[in-house]
Rosetta silent file (secondary structure, phi, psi, omega in degrees, C-alpha in Angstrom):
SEQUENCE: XXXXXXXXXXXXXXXXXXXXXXXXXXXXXXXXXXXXXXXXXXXXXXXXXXXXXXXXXXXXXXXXXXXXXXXXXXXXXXXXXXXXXXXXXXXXXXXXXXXXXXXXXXXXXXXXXXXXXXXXXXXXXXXXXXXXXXXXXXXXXXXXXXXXXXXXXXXXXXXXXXXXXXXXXXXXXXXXXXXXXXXXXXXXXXXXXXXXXXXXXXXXXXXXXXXXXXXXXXXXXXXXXXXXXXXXXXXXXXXXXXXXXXXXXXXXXXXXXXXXXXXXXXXXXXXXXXXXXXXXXXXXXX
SCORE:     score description
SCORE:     0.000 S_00000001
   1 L     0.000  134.985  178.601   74.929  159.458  103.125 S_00000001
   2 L   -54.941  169.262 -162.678   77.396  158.204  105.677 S_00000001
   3 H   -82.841  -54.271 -153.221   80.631  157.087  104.565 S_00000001
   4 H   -66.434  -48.517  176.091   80.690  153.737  106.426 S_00000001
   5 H   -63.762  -26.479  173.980   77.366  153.129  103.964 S_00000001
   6 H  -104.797    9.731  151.022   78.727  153.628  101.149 S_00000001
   7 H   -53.817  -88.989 -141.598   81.793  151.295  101.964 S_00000001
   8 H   -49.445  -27.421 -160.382   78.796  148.780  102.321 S_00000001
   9 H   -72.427  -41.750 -172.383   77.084  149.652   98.994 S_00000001
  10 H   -74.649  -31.828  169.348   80.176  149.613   96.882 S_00000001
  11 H   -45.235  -77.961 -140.003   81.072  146.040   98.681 S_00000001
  12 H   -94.248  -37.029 -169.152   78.000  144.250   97.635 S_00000001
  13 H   -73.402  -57.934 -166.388   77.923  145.862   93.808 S_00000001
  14 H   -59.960   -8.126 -174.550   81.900  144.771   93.539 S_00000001
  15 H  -122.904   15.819  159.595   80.873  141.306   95.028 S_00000001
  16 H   -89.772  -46.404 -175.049   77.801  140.853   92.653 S_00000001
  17 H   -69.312  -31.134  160.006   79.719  141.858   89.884 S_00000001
  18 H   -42.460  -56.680  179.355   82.568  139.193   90.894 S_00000001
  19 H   -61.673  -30.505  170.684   79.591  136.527   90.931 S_00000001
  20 H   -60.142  -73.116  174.837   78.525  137.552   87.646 S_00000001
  21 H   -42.006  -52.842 -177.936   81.926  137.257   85.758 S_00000001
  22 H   -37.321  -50.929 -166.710   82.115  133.473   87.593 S_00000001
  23 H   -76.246  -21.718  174.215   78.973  132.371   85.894 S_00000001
  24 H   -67.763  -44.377 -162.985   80.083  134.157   82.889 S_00000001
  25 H   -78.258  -20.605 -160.767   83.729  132.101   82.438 S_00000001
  26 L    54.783 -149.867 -163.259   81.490  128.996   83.109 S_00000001
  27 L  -128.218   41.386  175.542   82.711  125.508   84.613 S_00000001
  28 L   -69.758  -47.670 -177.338   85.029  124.608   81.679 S_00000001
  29 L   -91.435  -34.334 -171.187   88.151  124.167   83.954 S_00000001
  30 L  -145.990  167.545  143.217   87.120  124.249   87.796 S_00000001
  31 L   -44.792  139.616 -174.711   84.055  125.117   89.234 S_00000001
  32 H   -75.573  -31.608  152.652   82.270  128.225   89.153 S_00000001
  33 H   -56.078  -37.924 -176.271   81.952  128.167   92.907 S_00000001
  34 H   -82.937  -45.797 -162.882   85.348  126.723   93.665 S_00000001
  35 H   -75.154  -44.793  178.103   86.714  129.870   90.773 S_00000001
  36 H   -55.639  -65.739  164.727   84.466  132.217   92.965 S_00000001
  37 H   -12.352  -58.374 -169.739   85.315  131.111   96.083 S_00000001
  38 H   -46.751  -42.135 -153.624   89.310  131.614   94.728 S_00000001
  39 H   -70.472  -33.703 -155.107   88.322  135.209   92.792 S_00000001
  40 H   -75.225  -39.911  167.586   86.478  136.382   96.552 S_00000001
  41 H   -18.852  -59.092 -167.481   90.094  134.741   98.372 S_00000001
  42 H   -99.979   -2.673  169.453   92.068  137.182   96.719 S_00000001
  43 H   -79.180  -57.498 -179.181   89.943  140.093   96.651 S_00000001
  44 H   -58.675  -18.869  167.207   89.746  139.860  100.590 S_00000001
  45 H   -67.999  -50.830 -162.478   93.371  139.178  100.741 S_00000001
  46 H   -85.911   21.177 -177.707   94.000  142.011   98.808 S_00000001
  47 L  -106.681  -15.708 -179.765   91.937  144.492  100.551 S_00000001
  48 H  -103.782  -18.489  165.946   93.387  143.434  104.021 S_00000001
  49 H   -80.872  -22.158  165.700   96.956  143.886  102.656 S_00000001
  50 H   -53.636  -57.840 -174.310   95.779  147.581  101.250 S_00000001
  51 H   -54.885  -55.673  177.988   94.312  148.286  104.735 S_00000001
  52 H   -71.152  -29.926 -153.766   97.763  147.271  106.344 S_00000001
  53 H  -126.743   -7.460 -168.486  100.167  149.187  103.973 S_00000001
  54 L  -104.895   55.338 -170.428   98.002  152.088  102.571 S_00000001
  55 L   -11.304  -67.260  152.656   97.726  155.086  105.145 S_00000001
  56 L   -10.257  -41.240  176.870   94.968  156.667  102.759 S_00000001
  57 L   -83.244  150.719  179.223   92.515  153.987  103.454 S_00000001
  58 L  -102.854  120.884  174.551   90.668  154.686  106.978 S_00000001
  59 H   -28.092  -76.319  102.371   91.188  151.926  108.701 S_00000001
  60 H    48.665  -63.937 -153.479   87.196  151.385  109.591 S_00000001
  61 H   -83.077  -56.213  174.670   85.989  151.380  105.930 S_00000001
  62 H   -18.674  -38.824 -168.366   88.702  148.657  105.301 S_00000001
  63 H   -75.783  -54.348 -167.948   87.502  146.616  108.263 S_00000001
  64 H   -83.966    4.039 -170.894   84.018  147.038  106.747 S_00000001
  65 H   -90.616  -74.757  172.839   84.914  146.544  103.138 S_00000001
  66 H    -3.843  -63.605  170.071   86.112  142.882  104.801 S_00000001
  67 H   -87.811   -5.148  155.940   83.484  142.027  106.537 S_00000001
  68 H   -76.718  -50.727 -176.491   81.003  142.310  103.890 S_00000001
  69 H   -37.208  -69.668  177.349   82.993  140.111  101.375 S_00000001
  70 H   -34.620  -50.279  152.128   83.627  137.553  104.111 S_00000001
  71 H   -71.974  -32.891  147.570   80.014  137.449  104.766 S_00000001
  72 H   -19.668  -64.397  171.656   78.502  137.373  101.153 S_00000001
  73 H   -69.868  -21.012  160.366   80.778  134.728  100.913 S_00000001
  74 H   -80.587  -20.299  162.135   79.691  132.630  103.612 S_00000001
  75 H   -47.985  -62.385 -158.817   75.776  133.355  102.631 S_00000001
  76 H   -61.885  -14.595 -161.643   76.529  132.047   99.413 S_00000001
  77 H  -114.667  -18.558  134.535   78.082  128.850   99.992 S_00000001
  78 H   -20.886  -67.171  173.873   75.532  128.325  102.772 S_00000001
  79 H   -58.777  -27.935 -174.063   72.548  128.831  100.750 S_00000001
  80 H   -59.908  -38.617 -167.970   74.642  126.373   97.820 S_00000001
  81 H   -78.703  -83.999  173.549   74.478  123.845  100.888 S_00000001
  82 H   -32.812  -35.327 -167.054   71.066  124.230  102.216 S_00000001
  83 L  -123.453  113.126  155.617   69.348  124.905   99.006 S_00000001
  84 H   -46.414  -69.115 -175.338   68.673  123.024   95.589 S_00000001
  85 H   -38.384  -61.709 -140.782   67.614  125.962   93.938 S_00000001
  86 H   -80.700  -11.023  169.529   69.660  128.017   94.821 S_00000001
  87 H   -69.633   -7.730  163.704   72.684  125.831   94.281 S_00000001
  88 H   -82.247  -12.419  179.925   71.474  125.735   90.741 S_00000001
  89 H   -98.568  -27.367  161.885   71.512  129.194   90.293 S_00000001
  90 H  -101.933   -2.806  174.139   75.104  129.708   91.556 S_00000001
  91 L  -114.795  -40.352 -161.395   76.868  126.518   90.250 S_00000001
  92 L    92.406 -156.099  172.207   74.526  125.478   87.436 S_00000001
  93 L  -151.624  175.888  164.666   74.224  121.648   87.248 S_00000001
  94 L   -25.867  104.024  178.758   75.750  118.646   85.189 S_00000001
  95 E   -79.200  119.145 -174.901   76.269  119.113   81.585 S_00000001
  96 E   -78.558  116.976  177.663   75.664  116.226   79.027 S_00000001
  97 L  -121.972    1.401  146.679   78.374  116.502   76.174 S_00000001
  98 E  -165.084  140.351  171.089   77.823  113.296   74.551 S_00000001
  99 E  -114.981  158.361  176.511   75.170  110.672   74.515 S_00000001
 100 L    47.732   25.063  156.574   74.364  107.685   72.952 S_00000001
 101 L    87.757   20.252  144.849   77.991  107.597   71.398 S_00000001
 102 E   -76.861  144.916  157.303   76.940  111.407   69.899 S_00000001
 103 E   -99.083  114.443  169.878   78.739  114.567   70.622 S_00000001
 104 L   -53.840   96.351 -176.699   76.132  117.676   71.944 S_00000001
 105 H   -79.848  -30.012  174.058   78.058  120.125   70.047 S_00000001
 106 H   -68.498    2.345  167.027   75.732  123.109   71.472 S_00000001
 107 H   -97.570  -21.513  165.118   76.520  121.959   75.053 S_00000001
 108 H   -56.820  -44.083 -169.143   80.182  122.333   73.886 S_00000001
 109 H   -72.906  -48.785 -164.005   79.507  125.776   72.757 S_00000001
 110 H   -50.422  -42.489 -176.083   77.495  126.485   76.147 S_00000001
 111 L   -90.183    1.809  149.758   80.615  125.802   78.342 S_00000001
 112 L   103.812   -1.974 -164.261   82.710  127.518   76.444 S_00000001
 113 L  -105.041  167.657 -166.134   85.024  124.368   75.409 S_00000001
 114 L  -101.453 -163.340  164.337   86.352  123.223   72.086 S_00000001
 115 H   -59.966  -46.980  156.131   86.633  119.733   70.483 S_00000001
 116 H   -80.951   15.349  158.723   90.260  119.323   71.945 S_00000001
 117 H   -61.364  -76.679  177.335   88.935  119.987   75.521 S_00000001
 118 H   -40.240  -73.918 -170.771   86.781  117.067   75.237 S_00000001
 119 H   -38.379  -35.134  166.724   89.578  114.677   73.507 S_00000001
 120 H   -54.913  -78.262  134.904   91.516  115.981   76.476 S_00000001
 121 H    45.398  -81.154 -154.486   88.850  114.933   78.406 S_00000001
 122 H   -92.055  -41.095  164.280   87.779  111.746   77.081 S_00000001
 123 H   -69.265  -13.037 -160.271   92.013  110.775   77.442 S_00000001
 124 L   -90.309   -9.952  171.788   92.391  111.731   80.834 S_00000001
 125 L  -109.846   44.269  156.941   89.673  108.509   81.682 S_00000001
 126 L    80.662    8.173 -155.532   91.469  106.223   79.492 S_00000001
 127 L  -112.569   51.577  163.490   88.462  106.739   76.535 S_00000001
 128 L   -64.267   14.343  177.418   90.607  107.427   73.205 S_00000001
 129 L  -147.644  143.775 -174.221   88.374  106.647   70.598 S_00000001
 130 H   -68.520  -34.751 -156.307   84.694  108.595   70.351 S_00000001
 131 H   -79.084   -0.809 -164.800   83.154  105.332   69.010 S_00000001
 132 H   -99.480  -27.142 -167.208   84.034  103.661   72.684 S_00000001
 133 E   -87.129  137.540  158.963   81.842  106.444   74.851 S_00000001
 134 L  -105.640  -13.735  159.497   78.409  106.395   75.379 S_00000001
 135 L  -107.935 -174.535  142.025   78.389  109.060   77.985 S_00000001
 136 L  -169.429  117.157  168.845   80.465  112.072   78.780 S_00000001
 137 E  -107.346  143.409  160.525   79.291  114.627   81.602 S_00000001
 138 E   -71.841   77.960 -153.422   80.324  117.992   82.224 S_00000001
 139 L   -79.445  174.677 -176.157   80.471  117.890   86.066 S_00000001
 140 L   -69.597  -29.817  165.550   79.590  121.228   88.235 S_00000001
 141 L   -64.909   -3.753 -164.477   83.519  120.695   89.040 S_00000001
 142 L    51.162   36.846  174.819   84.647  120.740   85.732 S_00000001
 143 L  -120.616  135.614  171.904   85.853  117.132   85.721 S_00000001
 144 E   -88.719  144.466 -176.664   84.543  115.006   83.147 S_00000001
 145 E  -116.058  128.972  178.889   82.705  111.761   83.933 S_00000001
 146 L  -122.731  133.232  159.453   82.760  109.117   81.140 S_00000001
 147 L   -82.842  138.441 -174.274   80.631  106.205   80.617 S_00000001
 148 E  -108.435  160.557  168.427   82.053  103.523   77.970 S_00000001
 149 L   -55.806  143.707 -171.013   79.665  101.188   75.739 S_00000001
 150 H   -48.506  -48.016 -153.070   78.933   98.012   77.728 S_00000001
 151 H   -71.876   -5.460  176.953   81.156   96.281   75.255 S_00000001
 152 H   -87.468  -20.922 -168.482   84.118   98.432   75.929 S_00000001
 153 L   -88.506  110.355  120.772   84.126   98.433   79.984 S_00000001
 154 L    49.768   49.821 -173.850   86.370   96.432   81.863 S_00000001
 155 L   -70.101  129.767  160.218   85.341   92.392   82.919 S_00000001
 156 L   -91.767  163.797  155.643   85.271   92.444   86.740 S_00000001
 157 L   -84.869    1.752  176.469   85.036   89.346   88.308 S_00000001
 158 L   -58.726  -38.678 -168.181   81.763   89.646   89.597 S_00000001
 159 L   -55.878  -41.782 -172.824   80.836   89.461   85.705 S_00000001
 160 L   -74.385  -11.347  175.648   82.802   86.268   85.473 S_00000001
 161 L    88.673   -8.839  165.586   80.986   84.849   88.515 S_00000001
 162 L   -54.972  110.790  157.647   84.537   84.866   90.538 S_00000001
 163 L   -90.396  135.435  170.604   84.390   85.402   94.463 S_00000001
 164 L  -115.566  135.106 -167.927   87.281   87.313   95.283 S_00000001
 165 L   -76.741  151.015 -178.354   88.319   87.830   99.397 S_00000001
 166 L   -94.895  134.829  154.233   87.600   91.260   99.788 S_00000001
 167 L   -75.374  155.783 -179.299   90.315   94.055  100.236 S_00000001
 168 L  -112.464 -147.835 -150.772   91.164   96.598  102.993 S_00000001
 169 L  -115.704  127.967  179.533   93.162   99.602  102.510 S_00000001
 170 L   -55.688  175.799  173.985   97.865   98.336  102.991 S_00000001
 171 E  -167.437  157.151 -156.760   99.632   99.978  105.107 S_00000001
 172 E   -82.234  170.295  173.507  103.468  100.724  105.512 S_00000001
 173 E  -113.735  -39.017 -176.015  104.865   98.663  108.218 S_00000001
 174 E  -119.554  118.096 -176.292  108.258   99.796  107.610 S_00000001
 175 E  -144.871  115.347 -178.954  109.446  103.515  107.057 S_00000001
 176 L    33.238   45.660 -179.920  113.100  103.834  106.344 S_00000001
 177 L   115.660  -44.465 -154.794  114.492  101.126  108.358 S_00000001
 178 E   -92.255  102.028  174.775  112.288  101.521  111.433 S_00000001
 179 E   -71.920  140.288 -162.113  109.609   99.047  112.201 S_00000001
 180 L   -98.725  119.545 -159.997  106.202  100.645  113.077 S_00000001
 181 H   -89.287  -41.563 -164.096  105.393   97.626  115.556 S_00000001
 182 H   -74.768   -5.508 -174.419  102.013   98.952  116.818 S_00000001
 183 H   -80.682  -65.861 -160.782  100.638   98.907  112.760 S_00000001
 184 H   -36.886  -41.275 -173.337  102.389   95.474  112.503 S_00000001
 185 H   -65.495  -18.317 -173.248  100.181   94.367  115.797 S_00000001
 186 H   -75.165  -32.673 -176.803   96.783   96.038  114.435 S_00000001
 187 L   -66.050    2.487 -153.905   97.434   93.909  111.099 S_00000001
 188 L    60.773   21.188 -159.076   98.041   90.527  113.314 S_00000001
 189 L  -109.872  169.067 -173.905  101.414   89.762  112.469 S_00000001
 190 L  -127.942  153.288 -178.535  104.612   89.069  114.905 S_00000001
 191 L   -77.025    6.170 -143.278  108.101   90.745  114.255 S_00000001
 192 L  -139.389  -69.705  173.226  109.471   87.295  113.748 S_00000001
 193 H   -30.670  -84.744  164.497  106.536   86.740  110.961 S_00000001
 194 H   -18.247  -82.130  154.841  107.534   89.765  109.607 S_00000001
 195 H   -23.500  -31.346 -162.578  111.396   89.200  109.328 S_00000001
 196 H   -97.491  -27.349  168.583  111.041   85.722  107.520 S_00000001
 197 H   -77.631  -26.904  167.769  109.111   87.656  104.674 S_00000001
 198 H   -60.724  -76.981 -172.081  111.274   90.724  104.464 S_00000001
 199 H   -31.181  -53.526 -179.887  114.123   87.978  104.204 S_00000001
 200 L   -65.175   -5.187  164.632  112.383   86.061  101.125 S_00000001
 201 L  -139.738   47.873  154.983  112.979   89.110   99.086 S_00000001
 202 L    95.418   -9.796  156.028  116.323   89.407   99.956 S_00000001
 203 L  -119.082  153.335 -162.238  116.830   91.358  103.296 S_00000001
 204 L   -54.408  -29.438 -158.275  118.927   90.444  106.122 S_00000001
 205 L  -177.190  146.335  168.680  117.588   92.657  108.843 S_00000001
 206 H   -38.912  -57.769  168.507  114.782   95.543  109.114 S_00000001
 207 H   -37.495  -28.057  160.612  117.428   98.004  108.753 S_00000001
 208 H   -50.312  -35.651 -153.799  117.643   96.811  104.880 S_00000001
 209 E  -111.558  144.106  178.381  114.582   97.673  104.060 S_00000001
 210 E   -62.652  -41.940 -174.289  112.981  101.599  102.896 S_00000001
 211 E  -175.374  123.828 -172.343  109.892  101.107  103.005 S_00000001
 212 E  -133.489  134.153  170.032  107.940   97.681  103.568 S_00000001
 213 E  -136.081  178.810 -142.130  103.801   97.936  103.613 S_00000001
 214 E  -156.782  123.517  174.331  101.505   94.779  104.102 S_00000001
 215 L   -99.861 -139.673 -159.454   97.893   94.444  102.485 S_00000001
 216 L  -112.911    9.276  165.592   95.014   92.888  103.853 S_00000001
 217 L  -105.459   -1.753  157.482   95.647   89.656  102.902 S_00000001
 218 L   107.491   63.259  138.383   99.576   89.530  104.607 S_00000001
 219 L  -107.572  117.530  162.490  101.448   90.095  101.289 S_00000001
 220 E   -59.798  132.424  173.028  104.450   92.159  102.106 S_00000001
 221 E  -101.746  116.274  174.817  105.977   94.412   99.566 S_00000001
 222 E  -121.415  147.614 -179.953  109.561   95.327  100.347 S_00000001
 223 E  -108.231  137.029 -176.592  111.246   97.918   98.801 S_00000001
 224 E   -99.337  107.536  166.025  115.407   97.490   99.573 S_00000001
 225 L   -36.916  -33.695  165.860  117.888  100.449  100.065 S_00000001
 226 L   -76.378  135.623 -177.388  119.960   98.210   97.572 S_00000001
 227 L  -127.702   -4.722  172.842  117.778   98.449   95.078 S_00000001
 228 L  -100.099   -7.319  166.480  120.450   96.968   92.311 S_00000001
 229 L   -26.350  122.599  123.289  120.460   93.584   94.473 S_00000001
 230 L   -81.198   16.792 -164.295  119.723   90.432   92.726 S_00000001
 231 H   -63.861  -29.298 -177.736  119.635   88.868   95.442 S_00000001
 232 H   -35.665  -57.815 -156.850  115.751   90.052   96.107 S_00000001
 233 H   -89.004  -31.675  167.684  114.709   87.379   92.983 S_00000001
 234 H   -59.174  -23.656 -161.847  117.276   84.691   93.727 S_00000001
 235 H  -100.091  -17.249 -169.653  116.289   83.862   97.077 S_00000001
 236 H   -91.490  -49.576 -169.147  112.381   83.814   95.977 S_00000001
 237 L   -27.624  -96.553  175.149  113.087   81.249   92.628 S_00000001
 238 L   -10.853  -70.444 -168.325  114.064   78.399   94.841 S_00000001
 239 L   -58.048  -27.638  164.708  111.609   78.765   97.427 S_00000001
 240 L   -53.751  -89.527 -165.879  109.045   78.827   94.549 S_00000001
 241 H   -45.815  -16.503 -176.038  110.071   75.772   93.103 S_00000001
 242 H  -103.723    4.298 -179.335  110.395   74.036   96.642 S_00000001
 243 H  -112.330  -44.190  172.336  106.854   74.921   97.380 S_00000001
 244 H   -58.457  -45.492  176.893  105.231   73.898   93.933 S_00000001
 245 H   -62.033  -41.051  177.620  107.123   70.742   94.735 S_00000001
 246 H   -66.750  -79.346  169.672  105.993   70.267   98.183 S_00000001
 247 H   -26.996  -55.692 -172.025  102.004   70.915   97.012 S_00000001
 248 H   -77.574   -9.572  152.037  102.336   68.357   94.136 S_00000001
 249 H   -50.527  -61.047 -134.243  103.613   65.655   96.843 S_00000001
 250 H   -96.615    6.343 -169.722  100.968   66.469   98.929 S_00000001
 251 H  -109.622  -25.563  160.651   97.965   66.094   96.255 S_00000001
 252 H   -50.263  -84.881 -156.301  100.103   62.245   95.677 S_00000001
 253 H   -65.892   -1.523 -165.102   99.267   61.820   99.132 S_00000001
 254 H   -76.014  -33.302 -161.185   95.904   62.949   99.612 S_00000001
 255 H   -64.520  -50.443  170.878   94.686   60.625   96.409 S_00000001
 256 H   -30.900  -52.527  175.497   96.615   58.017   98.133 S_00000001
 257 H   -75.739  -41.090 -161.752   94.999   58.839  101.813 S_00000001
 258 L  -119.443  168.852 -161.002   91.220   58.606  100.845 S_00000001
 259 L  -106.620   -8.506  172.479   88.719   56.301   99.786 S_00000001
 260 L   -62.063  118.819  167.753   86.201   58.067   98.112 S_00000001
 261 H   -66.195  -58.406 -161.195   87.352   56.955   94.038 S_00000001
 262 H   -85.187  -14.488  170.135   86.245   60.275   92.662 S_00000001
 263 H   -87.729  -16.638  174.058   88.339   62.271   95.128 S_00000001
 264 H   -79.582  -33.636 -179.980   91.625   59.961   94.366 S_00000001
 265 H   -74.271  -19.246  149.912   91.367   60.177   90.760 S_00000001
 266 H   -32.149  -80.298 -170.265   90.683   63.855   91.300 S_00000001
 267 H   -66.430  -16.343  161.117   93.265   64.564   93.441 S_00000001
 268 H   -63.602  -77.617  142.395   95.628   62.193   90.784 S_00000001
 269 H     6.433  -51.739  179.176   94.727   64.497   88.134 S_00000001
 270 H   -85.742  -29.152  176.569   95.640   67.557   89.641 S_00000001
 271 H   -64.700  -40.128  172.718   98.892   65.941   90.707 S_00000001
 272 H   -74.179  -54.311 -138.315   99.845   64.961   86.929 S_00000001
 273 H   -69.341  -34.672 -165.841   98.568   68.494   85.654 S_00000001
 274 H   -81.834  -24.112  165.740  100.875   70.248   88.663 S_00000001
 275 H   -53.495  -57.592 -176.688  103.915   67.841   87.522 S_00000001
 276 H   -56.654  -27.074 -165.959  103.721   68.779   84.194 S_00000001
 277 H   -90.776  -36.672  164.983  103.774   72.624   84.579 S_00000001
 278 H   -20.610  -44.628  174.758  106.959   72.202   87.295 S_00000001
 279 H   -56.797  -52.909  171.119  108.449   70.847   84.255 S_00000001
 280 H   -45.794  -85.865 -136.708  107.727   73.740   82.140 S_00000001
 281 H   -93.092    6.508  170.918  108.648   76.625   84.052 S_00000001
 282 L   -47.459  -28.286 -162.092  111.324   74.530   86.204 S_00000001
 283 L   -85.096  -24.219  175.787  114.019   75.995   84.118 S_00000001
 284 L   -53.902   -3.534 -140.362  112.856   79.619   84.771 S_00000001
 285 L  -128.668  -25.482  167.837  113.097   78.921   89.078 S_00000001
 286 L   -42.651    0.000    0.000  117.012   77.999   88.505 S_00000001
């Protein structure tokens, strides 16, 4: 038998047997495709660093030990793509490890993980107590996805019946002093605009500031190279308190301004309600 064949033959048994061991370790930590993928990485590295340093290998077989691994490996994660089946036969699929607020202990055993995997698990989404889950999956990635008991999850405000303005994704504005002018212009803001908000939390000039980003509703965050300032929270008190002030004047005049009776006693109402908390928290805004 030629040489060059049995290069090929020995290739494909050593890259079966790789695939074997994957499915064997299971998908307790990473995938078994993403751990193959890794184990065929370093087999192909280390057969092309052999090739380079190791007279004794003929160049040739090296080349051809290479290019089978390399292709094997691109079969397989082809066929993973292209095929249900067969992506079930080289990844496996989702794993249930507790339902209905039980823990599957023989799906524990299947993947190979203990009782503190899962608590590990079950902490890393925030889910410390077993009597809170009603799901827990074993994903083909080896990250677990947990569902909590209705009564445990979260009120959004959709639940509450709240419209909320939708968000986009911030963005810095500012990076170590330097204003990035063409972000400020995509967000609709002026350098002047800018500046008078940077100022309200205490700096003087762009150069003050480290980092400043801007969300999608224009609230600027500035971060300050002084960062032991108080100046940041002194300069905002006031302007709080001169704005709270200004709003409850202006709900005086509207009740004042219109003729409709249920919007002036309204707008009276809202006027007393805004006096009174000014009162409250007035001493905090000194």
């Amino acid at each position: 038998m030629p040489e060059y064949l049995i290069i090929v033959i020995r290739s494909i048994i050593s890259f079966i047997v790789l695939f074997i061991l994957a499915r064997i370790l299971g998908k307790k930590q990473i995938s078994q495709l993403t751990f193959f993928n890794y184990a065929t990485g370093i087999a192909i590295g280390s057969m092309a660093a052999a090739v380079a340093v190791d007279s004794a290998i003929e160049l040739l077989n090296g080349i051809i030990g290479l290019i089978v691994y390399s292709v094997l490996t691109y079969l397989i994660a082809f066929g993973a793509q292209k095929s249900f089946t067969f992506r079930e036969i080289v990844e496996s699929s989702p794993t249930v490890l507790i339902r209905d607020g039980k823990v599957l202990e023989k799906n524990l055993g299947k993947n190979k993980m203990t009782f503190d995997d899962l608590m590990t698990g079950l902490r890393e989404k925030d889910a410390f107590k077993l009597a809170d889950v009603e799901l827990a999956v074993l994903e083909t990635n080896g990250q677990l996805s947990v569902m909590k008991k209705s009564e445990k999850q979260p009120v959004t405000p959709k639940d509450l019946g709240i419209i909320v303005e939708e968000e986009h994704m911030p963005g810095l504005i500012i990076i170590d002093g330097h204003l990035l002018e063409k972000r400020l212009s995509y967000h609709g803001y002026t350098k002047d605009w800018l500046l008078d908000e940077i100022m309200k939390q205490g700096a003087n000039d762009i150069k003050d500031v480290f980092l400043g980003q801007i969300d999608s509703n224009g609230n600027v965050y500035v971060d300050l190279y002084n960062d032991e300032s108080s100046e940041q929270q002194v300069k905002q008190k006031p302007m709080l308190a001169a704005k709270l002030r200004k709003l409850q004047a202006d709900l005086e005049n509207y009740s004042l301004e219109t003729n409709d009776p249920n919007a002036r006693q309204m707008y009276y109402n809202q006027s007393k309600e805004l006096q009174q908390m000014i009162e409250i928290i007035n001493p905090y805004l000194k």
